[in-house]
mmCIF file of the N, C-alpha and C atoms, coordinates in Angstrom:
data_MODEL
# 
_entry.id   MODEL 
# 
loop_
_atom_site.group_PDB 
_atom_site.id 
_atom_site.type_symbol 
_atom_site.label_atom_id 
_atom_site.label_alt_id 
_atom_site.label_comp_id 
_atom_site.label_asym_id 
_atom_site.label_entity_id 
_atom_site.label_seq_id 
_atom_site.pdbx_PDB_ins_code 
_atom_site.Cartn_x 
_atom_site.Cartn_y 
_atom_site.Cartn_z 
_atom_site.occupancy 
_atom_site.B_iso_or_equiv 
_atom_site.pdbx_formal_charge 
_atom_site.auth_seq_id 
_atom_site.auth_comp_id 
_atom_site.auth_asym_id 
_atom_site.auth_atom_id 
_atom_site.pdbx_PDB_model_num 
ATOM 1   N N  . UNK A 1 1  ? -14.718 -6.085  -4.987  1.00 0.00 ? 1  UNK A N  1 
ATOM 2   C CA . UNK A 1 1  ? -13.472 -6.155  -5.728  1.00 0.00 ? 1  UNK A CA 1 
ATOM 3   C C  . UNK A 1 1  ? -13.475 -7.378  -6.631  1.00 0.00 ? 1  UNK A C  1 
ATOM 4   N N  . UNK A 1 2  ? -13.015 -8.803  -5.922  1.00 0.00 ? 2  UNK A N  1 
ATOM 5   C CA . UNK A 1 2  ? -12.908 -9.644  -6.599  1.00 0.00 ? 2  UNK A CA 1 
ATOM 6   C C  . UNK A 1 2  ? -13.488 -10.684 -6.441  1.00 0.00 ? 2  UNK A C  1 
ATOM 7   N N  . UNK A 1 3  ? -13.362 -12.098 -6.479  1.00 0.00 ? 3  UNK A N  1 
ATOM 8   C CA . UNK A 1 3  ? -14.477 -13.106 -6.300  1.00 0.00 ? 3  UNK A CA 1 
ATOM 9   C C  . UNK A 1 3  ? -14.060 -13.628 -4.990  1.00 0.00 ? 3  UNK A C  1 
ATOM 10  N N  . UNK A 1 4  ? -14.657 -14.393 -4.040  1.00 0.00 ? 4  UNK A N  1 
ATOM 11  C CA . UNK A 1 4  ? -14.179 -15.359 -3.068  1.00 0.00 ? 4  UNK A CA 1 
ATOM 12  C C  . UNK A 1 4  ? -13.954 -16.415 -3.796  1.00 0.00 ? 4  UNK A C  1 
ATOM 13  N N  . UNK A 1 5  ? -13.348 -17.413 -3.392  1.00 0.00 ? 5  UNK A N  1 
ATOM 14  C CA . UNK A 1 5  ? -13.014 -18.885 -3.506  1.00 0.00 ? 5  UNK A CA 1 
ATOM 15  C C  . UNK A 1 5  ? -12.723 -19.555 -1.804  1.00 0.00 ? 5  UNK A C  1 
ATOM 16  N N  . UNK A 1 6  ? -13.326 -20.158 -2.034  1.00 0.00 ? 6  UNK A N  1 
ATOM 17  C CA . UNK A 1 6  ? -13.397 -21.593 -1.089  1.00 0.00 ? 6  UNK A CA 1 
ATOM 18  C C  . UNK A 1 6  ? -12.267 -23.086 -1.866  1.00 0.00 ? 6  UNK A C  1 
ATOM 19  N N  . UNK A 1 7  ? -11.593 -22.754 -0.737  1.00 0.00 ? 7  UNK A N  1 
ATOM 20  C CA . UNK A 1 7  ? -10.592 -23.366 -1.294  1.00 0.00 ? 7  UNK A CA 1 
ATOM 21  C C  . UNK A 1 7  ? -10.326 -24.992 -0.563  1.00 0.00 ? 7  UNK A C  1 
ATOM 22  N N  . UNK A 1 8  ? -10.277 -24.754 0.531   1.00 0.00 ? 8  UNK A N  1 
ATOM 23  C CA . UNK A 1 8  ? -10.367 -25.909 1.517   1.00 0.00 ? 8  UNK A CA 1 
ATOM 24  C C  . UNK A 1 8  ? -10.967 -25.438 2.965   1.00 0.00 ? 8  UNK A C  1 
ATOM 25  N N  . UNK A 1 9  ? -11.035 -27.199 3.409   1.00 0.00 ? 9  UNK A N  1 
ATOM 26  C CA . UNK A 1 9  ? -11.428 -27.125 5.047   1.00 0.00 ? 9  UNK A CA 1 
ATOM 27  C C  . UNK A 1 9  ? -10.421 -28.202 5.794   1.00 0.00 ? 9  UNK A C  1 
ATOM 28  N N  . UNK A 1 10 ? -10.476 -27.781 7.050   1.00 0.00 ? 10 UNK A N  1 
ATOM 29  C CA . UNK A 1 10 ? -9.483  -29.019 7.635   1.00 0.00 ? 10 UNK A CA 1 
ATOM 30  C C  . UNK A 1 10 ? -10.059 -28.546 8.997   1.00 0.00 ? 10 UNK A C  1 
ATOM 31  N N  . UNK A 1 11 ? -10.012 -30.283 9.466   1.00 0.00 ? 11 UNK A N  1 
ATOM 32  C CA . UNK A 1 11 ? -10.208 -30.288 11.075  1.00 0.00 ? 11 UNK A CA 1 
ATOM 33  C C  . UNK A 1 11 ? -9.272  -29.633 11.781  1.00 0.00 ? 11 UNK A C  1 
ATOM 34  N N  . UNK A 1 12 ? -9.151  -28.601 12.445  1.00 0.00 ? 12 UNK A N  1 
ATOM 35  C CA . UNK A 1 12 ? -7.905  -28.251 13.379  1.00 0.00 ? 12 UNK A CA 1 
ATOM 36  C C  . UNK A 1 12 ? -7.484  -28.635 14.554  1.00 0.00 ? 12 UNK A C  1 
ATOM 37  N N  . UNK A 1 13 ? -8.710  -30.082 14.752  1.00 0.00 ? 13 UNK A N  1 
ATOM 38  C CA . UNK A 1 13 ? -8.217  -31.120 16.004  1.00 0.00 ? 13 UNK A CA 1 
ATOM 39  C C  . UNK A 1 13 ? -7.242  -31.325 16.031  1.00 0.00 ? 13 UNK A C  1 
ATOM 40  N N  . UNK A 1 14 ? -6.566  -32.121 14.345  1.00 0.00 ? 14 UNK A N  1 
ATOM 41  C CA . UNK A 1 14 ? -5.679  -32.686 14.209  1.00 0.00 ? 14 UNK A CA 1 
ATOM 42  C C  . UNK A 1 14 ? -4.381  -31.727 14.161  1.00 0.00 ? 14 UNK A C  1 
ATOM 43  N N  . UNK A 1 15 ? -4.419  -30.611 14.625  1.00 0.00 ? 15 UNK A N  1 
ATOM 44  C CA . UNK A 1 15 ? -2.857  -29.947 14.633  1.00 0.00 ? 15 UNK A CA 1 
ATOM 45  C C  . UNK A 1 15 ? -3.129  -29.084 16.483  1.00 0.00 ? 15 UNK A C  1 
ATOM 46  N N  . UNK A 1 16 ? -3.701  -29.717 17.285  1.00 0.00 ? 16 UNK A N  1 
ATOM 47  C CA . UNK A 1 16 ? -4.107  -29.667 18.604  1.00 0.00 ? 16 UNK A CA 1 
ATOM 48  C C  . UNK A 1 16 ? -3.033  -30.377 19.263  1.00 0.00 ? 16 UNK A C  1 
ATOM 49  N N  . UNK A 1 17 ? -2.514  -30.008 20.540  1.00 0.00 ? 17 UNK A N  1 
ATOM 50  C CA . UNK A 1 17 ? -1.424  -30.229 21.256  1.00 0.00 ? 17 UNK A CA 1 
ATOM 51  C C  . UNK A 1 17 ? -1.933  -31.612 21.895  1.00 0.00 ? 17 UNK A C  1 
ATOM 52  N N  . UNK A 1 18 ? -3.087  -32.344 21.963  1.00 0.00 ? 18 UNK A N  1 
ATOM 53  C CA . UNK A 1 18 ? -3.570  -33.503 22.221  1.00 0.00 ? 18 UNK A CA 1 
ATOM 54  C C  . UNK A 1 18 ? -3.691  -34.340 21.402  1.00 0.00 ? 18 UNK A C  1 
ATOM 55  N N  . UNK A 1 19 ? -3.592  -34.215 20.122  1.00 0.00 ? 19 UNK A N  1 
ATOM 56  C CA . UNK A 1 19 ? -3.566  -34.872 18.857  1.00 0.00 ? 19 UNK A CA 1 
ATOM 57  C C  . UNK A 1 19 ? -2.513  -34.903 18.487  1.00 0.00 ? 19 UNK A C  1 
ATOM 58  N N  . UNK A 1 20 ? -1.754  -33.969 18.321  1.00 0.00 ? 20 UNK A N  1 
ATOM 59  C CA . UNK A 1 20 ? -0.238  -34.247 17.599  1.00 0.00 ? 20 UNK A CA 1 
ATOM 60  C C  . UNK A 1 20 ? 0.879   -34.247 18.332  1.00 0.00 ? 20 UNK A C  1 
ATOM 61  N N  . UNK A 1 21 ? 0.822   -33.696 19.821  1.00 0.00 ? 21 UNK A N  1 
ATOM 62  C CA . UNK A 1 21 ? 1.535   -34.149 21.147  1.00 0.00 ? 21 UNK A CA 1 
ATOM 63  C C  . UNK A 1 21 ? 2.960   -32.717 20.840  1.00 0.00 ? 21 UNK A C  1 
ATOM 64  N N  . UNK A 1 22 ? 2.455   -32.040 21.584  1.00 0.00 ? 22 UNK A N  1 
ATOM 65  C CA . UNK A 1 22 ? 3.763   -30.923 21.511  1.00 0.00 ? 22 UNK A CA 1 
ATOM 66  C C  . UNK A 1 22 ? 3.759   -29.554 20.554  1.00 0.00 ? 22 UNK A C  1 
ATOM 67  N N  . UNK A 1 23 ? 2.588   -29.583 19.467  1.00 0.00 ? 23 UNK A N  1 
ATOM 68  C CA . UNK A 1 23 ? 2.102   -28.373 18.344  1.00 0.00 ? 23 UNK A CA 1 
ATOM 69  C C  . UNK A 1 23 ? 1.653   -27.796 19.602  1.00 0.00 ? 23 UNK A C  1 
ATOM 70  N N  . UNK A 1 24 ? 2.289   -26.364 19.138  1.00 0.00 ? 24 UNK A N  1 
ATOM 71  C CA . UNK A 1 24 ? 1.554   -25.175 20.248  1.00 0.00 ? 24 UNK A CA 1 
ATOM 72  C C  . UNK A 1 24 ? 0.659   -24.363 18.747  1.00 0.00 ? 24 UNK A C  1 
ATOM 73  N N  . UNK A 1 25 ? 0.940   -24.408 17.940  1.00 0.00 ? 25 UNK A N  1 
ATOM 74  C CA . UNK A 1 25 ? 0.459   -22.898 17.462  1.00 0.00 ? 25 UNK A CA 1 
ATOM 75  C C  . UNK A 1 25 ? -0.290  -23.687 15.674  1.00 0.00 ? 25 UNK A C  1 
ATOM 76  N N  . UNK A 1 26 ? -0.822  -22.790 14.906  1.00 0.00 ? 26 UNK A N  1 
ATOM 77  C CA . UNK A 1 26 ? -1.315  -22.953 13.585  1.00 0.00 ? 26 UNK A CA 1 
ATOM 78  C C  . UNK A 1 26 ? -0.707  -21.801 12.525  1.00 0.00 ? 26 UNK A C  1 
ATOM 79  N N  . UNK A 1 27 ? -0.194  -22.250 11.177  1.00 0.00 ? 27 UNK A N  1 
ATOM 80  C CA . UNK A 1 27 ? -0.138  -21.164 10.297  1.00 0.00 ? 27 UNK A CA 1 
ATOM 81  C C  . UNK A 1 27 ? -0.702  -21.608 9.253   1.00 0.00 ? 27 UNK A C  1 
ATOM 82  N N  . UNK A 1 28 ? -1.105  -20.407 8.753   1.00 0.00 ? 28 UNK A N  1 
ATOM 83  C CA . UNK A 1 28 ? -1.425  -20.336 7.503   1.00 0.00 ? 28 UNK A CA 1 
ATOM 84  C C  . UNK A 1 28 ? -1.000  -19.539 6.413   1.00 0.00 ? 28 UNK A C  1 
ATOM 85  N N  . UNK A 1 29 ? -0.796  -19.867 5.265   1.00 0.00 ? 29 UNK A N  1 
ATOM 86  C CA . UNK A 1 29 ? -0.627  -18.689 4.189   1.00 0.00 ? 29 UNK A CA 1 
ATOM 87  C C  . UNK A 1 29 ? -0.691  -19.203 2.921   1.00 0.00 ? 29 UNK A C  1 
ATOM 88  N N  . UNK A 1 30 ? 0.294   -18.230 1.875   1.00 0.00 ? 30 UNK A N  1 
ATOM 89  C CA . UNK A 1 30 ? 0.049   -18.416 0.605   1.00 0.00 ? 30 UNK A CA 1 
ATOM 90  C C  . UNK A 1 30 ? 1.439   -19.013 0.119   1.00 0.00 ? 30 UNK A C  1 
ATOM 91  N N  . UNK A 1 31 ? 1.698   -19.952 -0.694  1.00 0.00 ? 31 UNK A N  1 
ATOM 92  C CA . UNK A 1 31 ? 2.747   -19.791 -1.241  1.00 0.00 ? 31 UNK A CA 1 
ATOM 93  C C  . UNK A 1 31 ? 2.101   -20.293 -2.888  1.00 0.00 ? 31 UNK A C  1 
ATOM 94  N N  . UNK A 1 32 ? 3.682   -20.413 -3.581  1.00 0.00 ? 32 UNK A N  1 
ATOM 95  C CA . UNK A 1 32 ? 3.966   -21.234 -4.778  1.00 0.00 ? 32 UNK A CA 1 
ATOM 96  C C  . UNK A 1 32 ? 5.028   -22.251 -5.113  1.00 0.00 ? 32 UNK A C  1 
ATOM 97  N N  . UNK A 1 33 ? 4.403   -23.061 -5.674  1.00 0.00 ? 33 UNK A N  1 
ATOM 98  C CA . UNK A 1 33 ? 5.442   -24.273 -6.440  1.00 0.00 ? 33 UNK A CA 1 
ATOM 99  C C  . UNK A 1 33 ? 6.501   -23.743 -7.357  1.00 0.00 ? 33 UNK A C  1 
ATOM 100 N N  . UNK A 1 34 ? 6.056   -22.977 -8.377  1.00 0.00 ? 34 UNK A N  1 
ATOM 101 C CA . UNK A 1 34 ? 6.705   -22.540 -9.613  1.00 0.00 ? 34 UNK A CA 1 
ATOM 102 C C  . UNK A 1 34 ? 6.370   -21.551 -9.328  1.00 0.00 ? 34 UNK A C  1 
ATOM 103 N N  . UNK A 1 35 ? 7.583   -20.443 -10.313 1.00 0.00 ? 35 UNK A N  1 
ATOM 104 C CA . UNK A 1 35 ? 6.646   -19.756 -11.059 1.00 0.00 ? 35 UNK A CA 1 
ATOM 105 C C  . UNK A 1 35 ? 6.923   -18.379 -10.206 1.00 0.00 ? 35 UNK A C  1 
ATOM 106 N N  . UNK A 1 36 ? 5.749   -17.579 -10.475 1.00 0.00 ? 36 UNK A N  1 
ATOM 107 C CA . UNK A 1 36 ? 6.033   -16.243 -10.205 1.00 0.00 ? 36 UNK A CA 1 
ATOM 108 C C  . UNK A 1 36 ? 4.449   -16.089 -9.371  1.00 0.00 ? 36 UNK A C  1 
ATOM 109 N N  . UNK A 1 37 ? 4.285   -15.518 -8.683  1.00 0.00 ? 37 UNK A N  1 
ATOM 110 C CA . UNK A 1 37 ? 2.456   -15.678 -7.601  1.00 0.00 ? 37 UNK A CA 1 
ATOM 111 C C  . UNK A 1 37 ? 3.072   -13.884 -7.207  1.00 0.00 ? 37 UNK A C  1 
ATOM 112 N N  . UNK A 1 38 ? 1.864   -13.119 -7.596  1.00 0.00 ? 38 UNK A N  1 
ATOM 113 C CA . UNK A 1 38 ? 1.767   -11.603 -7.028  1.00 0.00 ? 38 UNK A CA 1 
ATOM 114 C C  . UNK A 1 38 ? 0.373   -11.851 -6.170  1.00 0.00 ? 38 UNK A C  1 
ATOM 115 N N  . UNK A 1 39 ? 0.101   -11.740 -5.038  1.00 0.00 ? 39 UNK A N  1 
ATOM 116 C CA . UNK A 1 39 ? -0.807  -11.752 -4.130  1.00 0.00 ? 39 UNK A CA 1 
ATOM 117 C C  . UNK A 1 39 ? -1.234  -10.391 -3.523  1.00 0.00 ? 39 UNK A C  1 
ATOM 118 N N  . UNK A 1 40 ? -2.131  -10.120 -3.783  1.00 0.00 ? 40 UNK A N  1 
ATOM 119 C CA . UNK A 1 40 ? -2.830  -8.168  -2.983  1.00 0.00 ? 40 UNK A CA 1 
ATOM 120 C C  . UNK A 1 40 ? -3.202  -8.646  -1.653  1.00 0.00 ? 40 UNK A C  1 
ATOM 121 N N  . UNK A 1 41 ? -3.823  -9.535  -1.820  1.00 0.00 ? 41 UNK A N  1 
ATOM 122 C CA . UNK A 1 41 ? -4.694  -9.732  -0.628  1.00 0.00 ? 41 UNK A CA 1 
ATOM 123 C C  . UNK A 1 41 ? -4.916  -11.169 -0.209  1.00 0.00 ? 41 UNK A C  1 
ATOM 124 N N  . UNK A 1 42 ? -4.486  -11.271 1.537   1.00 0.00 ? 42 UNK A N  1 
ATOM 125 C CA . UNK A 1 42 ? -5.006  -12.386 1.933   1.00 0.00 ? 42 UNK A CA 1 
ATOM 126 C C  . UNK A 1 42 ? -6.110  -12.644 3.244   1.00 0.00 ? 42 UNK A C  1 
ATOM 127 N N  . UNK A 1 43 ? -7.040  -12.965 3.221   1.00 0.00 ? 43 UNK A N  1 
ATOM 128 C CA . UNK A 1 43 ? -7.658  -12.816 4.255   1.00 0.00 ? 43 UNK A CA 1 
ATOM 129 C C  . UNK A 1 43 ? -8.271  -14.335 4.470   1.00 0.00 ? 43 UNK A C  1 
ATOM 130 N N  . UNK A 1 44 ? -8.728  -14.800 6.048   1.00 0.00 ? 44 UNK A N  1 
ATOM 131 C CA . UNK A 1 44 ? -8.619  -16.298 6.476   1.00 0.00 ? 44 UNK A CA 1 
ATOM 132 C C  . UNK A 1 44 ? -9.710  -15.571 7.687   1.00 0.00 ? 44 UNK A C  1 
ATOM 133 N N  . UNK A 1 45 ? -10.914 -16.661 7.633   1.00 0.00 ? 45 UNK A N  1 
ATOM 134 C CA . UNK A 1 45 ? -12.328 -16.386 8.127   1.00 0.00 ? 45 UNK A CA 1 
ATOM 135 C C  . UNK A 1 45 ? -12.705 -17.613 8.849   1.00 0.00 ? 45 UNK A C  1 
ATOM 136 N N  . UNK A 1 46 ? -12.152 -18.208 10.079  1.00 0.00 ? 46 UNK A N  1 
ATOM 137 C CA . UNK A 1 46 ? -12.431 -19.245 10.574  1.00 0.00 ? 46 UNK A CA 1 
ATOM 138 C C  . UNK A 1 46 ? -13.941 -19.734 10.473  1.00 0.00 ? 46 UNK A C  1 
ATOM 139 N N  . UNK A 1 47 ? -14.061 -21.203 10.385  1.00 0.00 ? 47 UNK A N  1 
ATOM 140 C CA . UNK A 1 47 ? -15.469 -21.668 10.523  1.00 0.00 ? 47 UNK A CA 1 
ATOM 141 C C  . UNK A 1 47 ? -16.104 -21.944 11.793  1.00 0.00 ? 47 UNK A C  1 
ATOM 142 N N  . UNK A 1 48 ? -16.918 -21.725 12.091  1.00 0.00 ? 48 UNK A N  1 
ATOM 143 C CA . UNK A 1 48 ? -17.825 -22.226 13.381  1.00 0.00 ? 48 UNK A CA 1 
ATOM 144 C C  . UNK A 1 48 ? -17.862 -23.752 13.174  1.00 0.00 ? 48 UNK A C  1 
ATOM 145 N N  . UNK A 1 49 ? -17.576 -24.444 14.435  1.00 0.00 ? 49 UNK A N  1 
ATOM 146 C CA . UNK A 1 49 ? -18.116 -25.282 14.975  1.00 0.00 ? 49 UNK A CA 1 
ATOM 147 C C  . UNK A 1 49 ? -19.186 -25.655 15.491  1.00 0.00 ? 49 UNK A C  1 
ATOM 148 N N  . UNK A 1 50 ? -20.133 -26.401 14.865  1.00 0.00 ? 50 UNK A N  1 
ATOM 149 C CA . UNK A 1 50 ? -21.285 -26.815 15.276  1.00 0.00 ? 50 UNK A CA 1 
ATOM 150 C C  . UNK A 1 50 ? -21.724 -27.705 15.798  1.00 0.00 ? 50 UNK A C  1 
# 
């Protein structure tokens, strides 16, 4: 269909109920600042830890 983009990475230690004291859960999504955003598709492909 369309291209990937790699957009970011983040440690998810730091939103861990031992790190931030009381976070149970993680979200993710799409938004916008301005403006008008039509989105088809979102899809989120965790990274391995090595």
């Amino acid at each position: 269909m369309g291209e990937d983009y790699y957009l970011a990475t983040l440690d998810g230690r730091y939103l861990s109920t031992e790190v931030a004291g009381g976070f149970t859960g993680r979200v993710i999504g799409v938004y916008a600042t301005a403006g008008t955003v039509h989105v088809d598709w979102f899809d989120y492909e965790g990274a391995r830890s090595d």
